[in-house]
C-alpha positions in Angstrom: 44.8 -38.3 92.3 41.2 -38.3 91.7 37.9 -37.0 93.3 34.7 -38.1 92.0 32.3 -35.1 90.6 29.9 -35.7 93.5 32.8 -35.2 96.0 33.3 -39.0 96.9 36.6 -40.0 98.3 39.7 -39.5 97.0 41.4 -41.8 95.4 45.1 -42.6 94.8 46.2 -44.5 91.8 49.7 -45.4 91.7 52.5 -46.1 94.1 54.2 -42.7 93.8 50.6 -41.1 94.3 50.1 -42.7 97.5 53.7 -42.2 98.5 53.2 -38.4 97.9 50.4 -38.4 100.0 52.1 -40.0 103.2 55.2 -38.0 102.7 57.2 -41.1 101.8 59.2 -42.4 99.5 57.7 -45.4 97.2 59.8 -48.1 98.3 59.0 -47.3 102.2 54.7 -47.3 101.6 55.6 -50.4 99.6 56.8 -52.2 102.7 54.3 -50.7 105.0 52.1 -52.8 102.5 53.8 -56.0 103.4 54.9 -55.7 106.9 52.6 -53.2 108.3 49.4 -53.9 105.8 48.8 -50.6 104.3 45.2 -50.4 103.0 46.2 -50.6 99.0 44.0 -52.4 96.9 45.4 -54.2 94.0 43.8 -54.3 90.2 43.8 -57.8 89.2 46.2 -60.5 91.0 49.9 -60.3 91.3 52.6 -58.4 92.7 52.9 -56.0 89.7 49.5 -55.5 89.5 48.0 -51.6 89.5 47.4 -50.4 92.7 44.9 -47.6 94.3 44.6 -46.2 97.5 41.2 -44.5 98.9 42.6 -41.4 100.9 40.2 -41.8 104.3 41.6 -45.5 104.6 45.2 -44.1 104.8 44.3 -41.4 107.2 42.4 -43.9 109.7 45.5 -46.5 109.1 47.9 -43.5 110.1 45.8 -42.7 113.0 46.6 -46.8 113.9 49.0 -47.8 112.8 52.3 -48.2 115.2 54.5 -46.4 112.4 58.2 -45.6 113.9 58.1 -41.7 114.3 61.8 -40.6 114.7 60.2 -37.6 117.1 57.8 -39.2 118.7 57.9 -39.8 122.6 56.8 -42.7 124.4 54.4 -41.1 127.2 52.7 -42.9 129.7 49.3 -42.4 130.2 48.4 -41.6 133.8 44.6 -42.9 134.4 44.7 -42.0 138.3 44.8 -38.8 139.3 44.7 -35.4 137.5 48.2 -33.4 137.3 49.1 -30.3 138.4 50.2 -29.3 135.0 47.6 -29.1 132.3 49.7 -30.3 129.6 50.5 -33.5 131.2 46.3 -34.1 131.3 46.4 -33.4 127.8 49.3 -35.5 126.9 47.4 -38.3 129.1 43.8 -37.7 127.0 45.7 -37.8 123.7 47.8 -41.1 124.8 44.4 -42.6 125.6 42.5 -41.8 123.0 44.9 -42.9 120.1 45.0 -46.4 121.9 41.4 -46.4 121.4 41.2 -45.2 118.2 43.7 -48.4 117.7 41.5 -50.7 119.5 38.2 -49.2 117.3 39.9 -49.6 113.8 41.3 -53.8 115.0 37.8 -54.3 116.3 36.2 -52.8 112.9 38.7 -54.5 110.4 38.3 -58.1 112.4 34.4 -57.4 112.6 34.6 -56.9 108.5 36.5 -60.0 107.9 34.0 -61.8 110.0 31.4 -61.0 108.2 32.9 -61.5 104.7 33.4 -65.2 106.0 30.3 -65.3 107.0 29.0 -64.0 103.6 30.5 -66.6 102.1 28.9 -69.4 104.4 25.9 -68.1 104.0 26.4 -68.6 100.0 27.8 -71.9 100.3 24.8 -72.8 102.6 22.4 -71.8 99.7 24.0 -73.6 97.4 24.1 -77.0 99.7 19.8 -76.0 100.1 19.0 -75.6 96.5 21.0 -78.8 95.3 19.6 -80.7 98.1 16.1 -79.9 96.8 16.8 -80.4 93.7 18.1 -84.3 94.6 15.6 -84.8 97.0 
């Protein structure tokens, strides 16, 4: 595990490292890769290439992910009225909030593959201009 001198993020740099980190063994964050798609970024092509993790993409994934927690409750939020217990409001709050916090992190990782493809339009656009001036 590595932080950079300046305090940038830290990074995990092989499957055991990021396993360590979730509290998981290395086969289970390998398969969150495939079925649940696990922010690990690969070094060069391949499935035996290196891989890293950056730690803050991990935590927001946690936050989002629908991981099977063996103690977790479902609890449904009650947007109505307040309760009479405290707890329950809180219970509500939190319910709500990690549904938006789910709803944030789709929106932002749909709104950054939109762009790359637009990126790339944009590129391929260019390219159409300046042969077309050079033809014409």
């Amino acid at each position: 595990m590595r932080q950079s001198a300046l305090t940038g993020p830290i990074m995990l740099n092989s499957w055991k490292e990021i396993a360590s980190y979730l509290d998981r063994g290395v086969r289970t964050v390998q398969r969150w890769e495939r079925e649940l798609q696990l922010p690990v970024h690969r070094i060069g092509k391949g499935k035996r290439s290196p891989v890293y993790a950056i730690a803050t993409e991990l935590k927001l994934w946690l936050c989002t992910a629908e991981i099977p927690h063996p103690k977790k409750t479902q609890v449904k939020p009650i947007l109505v009225s307040r309760s009479v217990r405290p707890i329950d409001d809180s219970i509500r709050l939190l319910t709500a909030a990690h549904s938006l916090a789910q709803t944030v992190a789709q929106n932002s990782i749909l709104q950054t593959k939109q762009t790359e493809i637009l990126r790339i339009r944009m590129a391929q656009m260019r390219q159409l201009r300046a042969r077309m001036k050079e033809h014409g």
